[in-house]
Backbone as a chain_set.jsonl record, in Angstrom:
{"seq": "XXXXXXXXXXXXXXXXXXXXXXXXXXXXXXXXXXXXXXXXXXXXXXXXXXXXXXXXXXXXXXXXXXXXXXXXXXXXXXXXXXXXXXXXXXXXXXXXXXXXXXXXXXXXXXXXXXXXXXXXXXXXXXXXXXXXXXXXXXXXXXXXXXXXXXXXXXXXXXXXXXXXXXXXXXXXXXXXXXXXXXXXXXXXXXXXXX", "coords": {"N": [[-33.954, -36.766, 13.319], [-32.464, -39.701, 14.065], [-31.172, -42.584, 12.516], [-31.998, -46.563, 13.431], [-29.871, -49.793, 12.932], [-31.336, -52.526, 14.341], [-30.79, -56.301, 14.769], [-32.871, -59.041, 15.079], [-33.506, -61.734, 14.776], [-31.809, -62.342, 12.846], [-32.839, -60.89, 10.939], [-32.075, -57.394, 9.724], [-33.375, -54.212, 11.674], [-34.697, -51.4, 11.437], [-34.847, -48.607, 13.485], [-36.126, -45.661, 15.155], [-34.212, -43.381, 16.892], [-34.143, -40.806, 19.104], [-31.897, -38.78, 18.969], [-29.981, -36.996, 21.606], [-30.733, -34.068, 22.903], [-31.101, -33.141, 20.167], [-33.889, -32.342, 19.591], [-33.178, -29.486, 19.921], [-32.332, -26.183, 19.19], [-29.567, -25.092, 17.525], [-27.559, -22.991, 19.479], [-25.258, -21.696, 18.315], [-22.822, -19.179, 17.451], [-22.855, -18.635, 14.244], [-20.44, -18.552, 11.755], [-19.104, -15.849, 10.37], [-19.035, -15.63, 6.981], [-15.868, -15.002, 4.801], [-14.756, -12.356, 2.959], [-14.979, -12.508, -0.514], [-12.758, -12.36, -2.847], [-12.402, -11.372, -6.217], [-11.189, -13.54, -8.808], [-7.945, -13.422, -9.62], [-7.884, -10.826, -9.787], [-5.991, -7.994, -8.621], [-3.844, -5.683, -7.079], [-4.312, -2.903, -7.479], [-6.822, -3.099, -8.071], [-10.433, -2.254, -7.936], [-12.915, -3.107, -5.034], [-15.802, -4.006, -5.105], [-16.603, -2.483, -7.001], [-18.732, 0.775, -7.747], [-20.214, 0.13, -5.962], [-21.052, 2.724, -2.986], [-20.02, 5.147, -4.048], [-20.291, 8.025, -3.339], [-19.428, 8.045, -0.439], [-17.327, 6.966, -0.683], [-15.44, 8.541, -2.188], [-15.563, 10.909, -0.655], [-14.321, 10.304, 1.411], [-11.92, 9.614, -0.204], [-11.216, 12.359, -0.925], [-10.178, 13.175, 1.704], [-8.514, 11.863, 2.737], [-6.121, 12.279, 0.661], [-6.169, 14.875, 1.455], [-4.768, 15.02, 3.93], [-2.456, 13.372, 2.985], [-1.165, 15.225, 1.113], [-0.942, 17.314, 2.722], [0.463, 16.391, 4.916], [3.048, 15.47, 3.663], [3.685, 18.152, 2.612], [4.565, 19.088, 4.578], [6.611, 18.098, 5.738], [8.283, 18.582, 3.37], [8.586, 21.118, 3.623], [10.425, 21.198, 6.37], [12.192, 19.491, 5.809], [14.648, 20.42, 4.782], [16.1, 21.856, 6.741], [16.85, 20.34, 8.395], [18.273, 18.155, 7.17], [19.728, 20.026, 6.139], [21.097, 20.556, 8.168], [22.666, 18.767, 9.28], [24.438, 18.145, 7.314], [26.165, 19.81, 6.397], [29.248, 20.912, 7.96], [31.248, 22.273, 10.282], [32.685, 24.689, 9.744], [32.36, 25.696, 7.535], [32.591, 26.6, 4.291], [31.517, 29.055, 1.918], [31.436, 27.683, -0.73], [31.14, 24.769, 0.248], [28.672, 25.077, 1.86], [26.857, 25.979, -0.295], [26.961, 23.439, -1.918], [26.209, 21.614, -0.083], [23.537, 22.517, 0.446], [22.724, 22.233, -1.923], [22.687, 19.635, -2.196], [21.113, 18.727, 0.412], [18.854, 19.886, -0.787], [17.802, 17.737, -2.63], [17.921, 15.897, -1.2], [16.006, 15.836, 0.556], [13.743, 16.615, -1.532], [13.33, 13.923, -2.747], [13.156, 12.206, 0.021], [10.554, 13.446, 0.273], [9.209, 12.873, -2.062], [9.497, 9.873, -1.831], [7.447, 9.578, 0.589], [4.952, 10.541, -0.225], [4.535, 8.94, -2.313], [4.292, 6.223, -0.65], [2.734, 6.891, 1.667], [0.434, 7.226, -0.158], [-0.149, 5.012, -1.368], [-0.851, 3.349, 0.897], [-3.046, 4.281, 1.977], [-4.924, 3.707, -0.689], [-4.667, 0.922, 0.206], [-6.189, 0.907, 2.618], [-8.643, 1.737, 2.081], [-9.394, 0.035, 0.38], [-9.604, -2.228, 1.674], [-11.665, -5.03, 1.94], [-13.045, -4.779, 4.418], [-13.199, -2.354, 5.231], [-14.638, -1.122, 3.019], [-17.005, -2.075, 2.759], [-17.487, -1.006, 5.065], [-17.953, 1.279, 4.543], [-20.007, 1.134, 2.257], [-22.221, 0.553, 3.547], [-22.632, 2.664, 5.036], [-23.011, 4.367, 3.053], [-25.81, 3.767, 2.227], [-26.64, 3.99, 4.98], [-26.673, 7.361, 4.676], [-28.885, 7.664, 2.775], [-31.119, 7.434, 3.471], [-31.56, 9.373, 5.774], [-33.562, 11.847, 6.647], [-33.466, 15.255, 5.446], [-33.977, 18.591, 6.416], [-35.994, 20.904, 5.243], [-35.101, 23.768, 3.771], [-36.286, 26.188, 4.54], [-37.167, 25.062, 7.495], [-34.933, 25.046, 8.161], [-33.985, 27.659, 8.121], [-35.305, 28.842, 9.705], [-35.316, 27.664, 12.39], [-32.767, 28.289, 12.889], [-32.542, 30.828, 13.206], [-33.964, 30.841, 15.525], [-32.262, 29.934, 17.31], [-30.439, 31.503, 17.188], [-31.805, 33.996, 18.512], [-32.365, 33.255, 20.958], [-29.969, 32.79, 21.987], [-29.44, 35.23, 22.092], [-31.067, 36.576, 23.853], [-29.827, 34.595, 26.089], [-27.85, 35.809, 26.41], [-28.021, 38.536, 26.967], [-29.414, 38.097, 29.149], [-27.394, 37.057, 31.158], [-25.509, 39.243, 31.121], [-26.487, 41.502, 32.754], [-27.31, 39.88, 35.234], [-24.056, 39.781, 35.595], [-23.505, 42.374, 36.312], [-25.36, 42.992, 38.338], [-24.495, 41.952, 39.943], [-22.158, 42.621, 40.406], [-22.322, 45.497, 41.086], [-23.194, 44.469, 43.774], [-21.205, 43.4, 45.068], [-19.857, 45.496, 45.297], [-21.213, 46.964, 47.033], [-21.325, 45.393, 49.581], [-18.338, 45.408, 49.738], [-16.491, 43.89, 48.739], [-15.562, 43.9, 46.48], [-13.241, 46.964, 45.157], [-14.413, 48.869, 42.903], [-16.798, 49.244, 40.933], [-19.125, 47.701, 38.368], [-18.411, 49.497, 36.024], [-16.819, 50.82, 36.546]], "CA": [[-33.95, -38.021, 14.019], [-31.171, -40.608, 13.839], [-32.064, -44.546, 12.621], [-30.432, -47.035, 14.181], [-30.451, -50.797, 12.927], [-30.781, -53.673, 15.044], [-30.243, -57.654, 14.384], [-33.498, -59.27, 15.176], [-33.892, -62.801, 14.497], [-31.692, -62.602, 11.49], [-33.314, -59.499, 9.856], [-32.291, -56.233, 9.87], [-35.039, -53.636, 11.612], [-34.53, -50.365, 11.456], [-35.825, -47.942, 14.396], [-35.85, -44.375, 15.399], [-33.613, -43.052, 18.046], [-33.81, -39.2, 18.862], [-30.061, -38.139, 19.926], [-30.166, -36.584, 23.191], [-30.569, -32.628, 22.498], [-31.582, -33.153, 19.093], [-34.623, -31.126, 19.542], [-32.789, -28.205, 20.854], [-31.785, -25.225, 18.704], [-28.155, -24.854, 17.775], [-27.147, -21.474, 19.365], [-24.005, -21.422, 18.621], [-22.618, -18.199, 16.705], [-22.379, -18.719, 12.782], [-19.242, -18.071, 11.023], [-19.248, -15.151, 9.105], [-17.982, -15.921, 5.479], [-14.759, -13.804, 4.426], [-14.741, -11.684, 1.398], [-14.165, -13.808, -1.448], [-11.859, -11.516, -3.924], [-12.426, -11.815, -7.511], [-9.996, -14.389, -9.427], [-7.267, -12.512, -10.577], [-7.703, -9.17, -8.539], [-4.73, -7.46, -7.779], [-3.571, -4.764, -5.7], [-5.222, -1.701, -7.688], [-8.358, -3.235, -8.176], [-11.708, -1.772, -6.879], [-13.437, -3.819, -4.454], [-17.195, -3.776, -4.297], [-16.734, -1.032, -7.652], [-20.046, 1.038, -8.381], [-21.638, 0.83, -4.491], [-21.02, 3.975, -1.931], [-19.532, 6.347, -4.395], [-20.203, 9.169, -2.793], [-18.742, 7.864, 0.649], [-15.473, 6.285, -1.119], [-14.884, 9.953, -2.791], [-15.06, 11.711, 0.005], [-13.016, 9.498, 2.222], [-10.901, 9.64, -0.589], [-10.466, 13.406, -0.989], [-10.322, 13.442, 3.112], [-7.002, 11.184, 2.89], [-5.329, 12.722, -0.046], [-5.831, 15.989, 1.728], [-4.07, 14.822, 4.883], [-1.358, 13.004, 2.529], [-0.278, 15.98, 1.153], [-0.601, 18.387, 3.769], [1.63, 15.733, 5.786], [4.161, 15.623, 2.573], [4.324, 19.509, 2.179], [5.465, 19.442, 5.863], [8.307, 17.312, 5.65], [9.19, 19.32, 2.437], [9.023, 22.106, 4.39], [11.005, 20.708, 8.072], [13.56, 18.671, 6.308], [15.806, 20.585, 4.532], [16.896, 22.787, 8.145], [17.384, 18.786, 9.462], [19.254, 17.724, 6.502], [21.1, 21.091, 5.717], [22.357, 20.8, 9.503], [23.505, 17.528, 8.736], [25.2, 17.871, 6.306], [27.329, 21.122, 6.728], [30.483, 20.937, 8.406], [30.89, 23.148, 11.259], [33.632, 25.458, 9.696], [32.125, 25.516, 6.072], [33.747, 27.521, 3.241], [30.635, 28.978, 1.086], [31.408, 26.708, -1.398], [30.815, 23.97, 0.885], [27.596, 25.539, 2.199], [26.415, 25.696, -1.477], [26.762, 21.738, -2.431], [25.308, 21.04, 1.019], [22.162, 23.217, 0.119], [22.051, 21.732, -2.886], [22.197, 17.91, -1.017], [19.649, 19.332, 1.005], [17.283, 20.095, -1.521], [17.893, 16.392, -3.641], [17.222, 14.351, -0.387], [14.43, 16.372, 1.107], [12.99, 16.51, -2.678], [13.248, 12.117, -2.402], [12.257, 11.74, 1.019], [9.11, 13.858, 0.145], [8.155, 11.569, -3.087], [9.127, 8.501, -1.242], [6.648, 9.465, 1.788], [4.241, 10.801, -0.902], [3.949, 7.694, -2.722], [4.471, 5.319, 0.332], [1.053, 7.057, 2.342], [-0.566, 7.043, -1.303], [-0.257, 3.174, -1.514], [-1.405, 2.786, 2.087], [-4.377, 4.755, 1.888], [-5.414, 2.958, -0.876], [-4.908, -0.134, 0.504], [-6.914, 0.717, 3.486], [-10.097, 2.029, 1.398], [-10.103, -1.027, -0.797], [-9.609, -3.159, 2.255], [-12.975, -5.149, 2.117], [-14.614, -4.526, 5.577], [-13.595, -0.898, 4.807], [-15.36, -0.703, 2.0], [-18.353, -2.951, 3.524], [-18.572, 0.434, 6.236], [-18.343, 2.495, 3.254], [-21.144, 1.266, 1.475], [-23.445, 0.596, 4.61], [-22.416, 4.345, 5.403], [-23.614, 5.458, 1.88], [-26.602, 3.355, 2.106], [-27.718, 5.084, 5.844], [-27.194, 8.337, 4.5], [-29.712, 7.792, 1.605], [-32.382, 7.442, 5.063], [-31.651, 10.738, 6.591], [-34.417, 12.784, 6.637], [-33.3, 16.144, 5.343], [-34.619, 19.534, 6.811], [-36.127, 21.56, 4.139], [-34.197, 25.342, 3.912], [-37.771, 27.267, 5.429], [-37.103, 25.064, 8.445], [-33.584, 25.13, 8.269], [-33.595, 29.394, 8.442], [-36.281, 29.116, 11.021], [-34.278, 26.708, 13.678], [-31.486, 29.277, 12.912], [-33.456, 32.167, 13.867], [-34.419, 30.378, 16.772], [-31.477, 29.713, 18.101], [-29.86, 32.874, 17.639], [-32.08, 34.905, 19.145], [-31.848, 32.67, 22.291], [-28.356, 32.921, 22.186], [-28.741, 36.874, 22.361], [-31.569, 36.642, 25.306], [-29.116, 34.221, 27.364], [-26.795, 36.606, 26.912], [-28.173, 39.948, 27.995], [-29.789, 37.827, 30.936], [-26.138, 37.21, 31.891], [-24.716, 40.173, 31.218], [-27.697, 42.096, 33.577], [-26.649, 39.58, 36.174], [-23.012, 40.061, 36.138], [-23.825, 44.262, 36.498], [-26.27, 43.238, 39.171], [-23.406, 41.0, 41.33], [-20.836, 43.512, 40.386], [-23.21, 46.361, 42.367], [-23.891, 43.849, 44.9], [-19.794, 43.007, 45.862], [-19.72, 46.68, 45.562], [-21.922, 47.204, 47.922], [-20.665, 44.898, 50.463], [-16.995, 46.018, 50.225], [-15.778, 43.247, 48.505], [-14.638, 44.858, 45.059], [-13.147, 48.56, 45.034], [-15.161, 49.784, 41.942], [-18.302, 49.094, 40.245], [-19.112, 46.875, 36.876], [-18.361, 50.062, 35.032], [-15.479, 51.542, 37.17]], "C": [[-32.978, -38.96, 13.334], [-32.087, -42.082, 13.584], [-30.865, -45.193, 12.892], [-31.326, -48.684, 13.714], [-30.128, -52.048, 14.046], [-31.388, -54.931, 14.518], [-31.619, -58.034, 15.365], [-33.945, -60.591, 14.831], [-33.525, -62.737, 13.149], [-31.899, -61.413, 10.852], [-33.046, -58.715, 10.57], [-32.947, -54.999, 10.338], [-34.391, -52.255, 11.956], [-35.461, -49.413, 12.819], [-35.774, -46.545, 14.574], [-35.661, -44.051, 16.714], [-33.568, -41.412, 17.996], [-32.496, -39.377, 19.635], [-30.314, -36.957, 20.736], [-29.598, -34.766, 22.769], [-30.806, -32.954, 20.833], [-32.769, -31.858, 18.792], [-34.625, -29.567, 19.905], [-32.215, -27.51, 20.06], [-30.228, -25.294, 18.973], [-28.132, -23.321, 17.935], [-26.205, -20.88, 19.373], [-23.519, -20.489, 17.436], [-22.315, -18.941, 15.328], [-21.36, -18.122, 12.812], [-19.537, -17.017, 10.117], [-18.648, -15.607, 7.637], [-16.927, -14.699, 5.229], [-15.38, -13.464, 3.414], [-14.27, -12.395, 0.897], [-13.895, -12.381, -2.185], [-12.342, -12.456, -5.081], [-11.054, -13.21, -7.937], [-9.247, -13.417, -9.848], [-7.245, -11.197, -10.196], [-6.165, -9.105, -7.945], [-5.008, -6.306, -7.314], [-4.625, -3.524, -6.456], [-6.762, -2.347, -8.401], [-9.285, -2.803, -7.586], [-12.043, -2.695, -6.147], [-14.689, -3.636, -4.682], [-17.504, -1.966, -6.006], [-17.911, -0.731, -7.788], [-20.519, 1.375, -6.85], [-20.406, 2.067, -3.493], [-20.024, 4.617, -2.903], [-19.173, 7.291, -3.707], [-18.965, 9.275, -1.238], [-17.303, 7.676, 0.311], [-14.658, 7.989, -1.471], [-14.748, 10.537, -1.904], [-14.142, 11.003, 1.018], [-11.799, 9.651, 1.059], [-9.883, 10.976, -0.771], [-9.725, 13.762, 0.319], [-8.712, 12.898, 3.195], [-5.833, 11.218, 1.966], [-5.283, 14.308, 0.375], [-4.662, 16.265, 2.955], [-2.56, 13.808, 4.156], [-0.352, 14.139, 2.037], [-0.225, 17.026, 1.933], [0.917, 17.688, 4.388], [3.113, 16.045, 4.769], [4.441, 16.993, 2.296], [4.945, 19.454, 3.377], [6.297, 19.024, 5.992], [8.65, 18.011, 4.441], [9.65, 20.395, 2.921], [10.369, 22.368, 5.36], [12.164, 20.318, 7.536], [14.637, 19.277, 5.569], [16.518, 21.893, 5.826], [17.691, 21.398, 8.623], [18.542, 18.487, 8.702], [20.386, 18.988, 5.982], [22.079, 20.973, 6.867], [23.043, 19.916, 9.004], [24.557, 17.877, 8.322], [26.091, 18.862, 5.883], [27.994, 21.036, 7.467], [30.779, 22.647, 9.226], [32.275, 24.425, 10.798], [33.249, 25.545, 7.918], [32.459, 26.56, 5.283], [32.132, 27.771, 2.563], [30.324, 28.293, -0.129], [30.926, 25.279, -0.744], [29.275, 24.192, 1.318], [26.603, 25.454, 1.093], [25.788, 24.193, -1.888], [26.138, 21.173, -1.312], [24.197, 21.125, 1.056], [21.863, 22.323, -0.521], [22.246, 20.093, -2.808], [21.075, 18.462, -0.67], [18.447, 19.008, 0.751], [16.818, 18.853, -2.384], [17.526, 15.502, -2.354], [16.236, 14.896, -0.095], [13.285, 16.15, -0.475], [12.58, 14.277, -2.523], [12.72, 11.44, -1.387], [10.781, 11.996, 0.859], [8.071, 13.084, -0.802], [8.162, 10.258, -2.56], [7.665, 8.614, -0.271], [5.261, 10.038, 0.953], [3.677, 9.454, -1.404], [3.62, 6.479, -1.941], [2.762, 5.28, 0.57], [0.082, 6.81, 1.098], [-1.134, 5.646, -1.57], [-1.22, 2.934, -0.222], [-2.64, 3.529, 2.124], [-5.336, 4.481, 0.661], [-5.795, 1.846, -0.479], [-6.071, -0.299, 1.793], [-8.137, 0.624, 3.19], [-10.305, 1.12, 0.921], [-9.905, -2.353, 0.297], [-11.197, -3.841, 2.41], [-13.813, -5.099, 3.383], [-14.282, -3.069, 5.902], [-14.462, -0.241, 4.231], [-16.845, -1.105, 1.916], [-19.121, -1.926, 4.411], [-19.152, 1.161, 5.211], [-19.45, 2.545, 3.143], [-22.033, 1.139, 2.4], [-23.453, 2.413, 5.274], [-23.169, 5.248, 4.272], [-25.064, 5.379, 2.428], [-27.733, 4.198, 3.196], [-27.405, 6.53, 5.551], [-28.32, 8.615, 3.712], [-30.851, 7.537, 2.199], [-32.551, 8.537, 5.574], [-32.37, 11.442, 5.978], [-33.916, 13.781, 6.17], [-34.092, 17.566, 5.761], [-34.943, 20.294, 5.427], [-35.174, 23.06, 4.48], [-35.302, 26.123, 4.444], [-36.946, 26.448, 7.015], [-35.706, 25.1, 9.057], [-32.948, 26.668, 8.795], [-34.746, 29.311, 9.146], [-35.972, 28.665, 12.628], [-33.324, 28.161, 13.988], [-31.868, 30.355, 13.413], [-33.684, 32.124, 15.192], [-33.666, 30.381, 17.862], [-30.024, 30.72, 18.237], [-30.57, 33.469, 18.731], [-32.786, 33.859, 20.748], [-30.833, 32.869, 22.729], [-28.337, 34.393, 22.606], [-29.346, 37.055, 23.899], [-30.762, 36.341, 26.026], [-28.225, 35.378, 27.248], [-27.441, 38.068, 27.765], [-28.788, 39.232, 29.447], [-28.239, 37.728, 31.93], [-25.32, 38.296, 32.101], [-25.658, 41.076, 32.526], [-27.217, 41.411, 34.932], [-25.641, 39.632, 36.714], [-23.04, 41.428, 37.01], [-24.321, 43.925, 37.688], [-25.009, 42.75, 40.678], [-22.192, 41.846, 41.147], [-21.284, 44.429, 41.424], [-23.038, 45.504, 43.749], [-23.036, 43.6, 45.428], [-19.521, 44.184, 45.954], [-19.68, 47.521, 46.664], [-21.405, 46.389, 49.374], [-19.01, 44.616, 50.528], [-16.03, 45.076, 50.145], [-14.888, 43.098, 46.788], [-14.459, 46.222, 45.598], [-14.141, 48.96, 43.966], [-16.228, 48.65, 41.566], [-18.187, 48.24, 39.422], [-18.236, 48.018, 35.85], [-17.002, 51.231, 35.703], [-15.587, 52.451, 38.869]], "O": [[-32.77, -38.92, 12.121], [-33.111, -42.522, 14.107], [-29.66, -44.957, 12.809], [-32.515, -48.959, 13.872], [-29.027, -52.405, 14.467], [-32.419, -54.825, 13.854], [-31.63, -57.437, 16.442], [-35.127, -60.526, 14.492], [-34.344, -62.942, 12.254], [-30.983, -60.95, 10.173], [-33.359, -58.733, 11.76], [-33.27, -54.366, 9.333], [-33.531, -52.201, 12.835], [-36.659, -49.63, 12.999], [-35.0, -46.162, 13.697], [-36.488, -44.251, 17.604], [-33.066, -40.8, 17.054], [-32.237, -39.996, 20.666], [-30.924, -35.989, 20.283], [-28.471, -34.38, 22.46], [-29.642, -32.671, 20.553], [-32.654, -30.847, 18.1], [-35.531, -28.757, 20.095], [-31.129, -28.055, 19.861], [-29.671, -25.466, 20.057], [-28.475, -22.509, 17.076], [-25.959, -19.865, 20.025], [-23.776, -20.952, 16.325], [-21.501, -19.864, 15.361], [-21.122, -17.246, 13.644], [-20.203, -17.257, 9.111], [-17.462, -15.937, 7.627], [-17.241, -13.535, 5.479], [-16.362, -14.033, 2.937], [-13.315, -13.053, 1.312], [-14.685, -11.439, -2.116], [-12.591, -13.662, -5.079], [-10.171, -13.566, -7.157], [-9.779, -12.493, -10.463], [-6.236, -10.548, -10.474], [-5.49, -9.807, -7.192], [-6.143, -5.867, -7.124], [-5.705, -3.298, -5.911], [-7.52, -1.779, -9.187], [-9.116, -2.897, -6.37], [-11.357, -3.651, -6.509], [-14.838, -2.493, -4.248], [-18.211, -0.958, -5.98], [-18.622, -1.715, -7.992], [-21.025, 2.437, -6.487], [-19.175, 2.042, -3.492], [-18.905, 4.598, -2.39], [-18.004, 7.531, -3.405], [-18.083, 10.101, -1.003], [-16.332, 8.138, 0.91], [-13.578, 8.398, -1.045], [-13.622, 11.035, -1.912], [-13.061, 11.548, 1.239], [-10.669, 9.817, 1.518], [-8.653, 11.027, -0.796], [-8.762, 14.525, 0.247], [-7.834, 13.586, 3.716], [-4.808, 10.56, 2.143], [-4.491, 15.036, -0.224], [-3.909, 17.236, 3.039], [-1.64, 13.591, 4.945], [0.846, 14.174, 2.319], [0.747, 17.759, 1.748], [2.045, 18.181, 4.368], [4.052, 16.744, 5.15], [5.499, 17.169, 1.692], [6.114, 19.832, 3.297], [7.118, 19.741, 6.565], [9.878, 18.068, 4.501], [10.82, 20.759, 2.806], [11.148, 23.316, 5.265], [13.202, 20.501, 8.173], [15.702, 18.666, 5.667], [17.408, 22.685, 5.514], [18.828, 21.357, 9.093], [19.663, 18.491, 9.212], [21.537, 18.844, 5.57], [23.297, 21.146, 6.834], [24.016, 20.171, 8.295], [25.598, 17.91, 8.979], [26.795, 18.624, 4.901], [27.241, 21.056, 8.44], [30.553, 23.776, 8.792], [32.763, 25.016, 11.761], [34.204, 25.399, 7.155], [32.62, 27.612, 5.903], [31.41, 26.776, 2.619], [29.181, 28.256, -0.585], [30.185, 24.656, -1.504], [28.585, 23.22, 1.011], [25.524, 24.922, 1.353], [24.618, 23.871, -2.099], [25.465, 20.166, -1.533], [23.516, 20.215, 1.53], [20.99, 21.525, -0.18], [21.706, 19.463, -3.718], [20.129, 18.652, -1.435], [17.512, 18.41, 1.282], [15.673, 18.822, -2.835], [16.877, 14.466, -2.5], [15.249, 14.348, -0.586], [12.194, 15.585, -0.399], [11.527, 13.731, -2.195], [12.032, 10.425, -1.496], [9.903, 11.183, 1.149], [6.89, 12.769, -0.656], [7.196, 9.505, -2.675], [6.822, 7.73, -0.425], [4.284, 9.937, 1.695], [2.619, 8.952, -1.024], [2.781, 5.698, -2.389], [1.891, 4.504, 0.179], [-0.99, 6.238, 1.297], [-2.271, 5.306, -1.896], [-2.293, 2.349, -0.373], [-3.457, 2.717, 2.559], [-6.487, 4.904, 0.772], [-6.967, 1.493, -0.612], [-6.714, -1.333, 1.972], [-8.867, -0.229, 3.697], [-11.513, 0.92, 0.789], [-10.04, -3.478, -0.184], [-11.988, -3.134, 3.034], [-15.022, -5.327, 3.418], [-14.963, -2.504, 6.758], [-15.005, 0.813, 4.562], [-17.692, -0.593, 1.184], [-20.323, -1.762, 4.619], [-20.303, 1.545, 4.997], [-20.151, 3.457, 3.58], [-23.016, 1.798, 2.062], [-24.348, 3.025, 5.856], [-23.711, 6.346, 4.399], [-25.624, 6.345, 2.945], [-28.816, 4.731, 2.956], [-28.016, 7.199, 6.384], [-28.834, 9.726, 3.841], [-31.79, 7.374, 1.419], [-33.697, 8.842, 5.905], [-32.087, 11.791, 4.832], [-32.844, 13.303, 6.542], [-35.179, 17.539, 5.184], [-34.092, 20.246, 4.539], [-34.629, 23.188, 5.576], [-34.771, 27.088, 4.994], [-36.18, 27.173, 7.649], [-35.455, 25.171, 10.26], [-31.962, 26.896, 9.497], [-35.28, 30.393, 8.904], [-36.313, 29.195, 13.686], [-33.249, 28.838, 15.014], [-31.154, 30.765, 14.329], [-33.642, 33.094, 15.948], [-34.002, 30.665, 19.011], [-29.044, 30.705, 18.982], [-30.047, 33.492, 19.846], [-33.821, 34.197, 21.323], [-30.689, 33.149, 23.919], [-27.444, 34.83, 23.332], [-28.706, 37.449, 24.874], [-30.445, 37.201, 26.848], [-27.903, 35.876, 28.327], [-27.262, 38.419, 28.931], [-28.653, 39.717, 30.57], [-28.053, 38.189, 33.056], [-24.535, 38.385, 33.045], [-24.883, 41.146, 33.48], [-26.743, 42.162, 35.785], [-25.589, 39.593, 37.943], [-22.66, 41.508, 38.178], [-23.734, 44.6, 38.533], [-24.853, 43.124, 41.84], [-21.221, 41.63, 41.874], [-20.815, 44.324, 42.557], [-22.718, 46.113, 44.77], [-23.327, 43.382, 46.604], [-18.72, 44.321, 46.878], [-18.869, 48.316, 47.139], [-21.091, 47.162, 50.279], [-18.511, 43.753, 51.25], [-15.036, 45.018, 50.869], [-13.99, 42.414, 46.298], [-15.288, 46.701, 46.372], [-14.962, 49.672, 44.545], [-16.321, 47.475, 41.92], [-17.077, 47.71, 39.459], [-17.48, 47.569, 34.988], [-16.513, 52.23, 35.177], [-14.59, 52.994, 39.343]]}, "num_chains": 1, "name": "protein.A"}
């Protein structure tokens, strides 16, 4: 409630005015707060160090496996790109030689540049803080999941094999049966079995 004074014969009197919607819930979306960064945090700093381990590690092996897969393949691809290049369409084997060996000095440079480049950026993404915010809410609901014990784990499995084998001979029994049966009405030449 709001006070409001008014002039009264000289004196001052104070009163109470409600402001119009006053009593009415603000429902208007909060602001989230940003990540506040440490003081002094730079670029290879952890974010958030210590929570979702497990999640950060494997995201991390997951994107150093796809860094260098990607980087063996351009080691691979680019010295055919850059040998064309860079050979002269009437080349003396001497010429062919020092071109190779270009070749193999830029493809070797492109490969550590694009090595170290994705290495930077896939840090930077992991330690980006509402990366690392999924992360750890990612560790956190796995450490909820129920786990199957291994009895019911090789008992499911059992289960669902030998379903898998029933549907099958029921299908296979049916094909045989509709193979006979187009047979029979003179719409295949031969049988299921010839």
């Amino acid at each position: 409630m709001a006070s409001a004074t008014k002039e009264k014969d000289g004196k001052a009197m104070a009163t109470d005015v409600i402001a119009p919607g006053a009593d009415e819930p603000d429902e208007r979306p909060k602001p989230r707060p940003a990540p506040q960064k440490e003081p002094g945090a730079g670029f290879f700093t952890i974010y958030k160090k210590g929570q979702g381990y497990w999640t950060r590690m494997g995201t991390a092996l997951g994107a150093a496996l796809i860094v260098a897969l990607t980087t063996w393949f351009f080691y691979q691809q680019l010295p055919v790109i850059v040998g064309g290049m860079l050979t002269p369409a009437n080349a003396t084997p001497d010429q062919m030689r020092a071109a190779s060996h270009t070749a193999k000095n830029v493809t070797m440079g492109i490969s550590a540049a694009l090595l170290i480049g994705l290495s930077l950026l896939c840090w930077r993404l992991m330690n980006k803080p509402t990366s690392v915010d999924f992360l750890i809410a990612t560790d956190s609901e796995m450490k909820k999941v129920n786990w199957t014990s291994r009895k019911e784990l090789i008992g499911s499995t059992k289960v669902v094999i030998i379903f898998m084998f029933l549907i099958a001979f029921i299908l296979f029994g049916i094909d045989i049966l509709f193979g006979y049966f187009f047979k029979l009405i003179h719409v295949l030449d031969a049988g299921p079995f010839g």
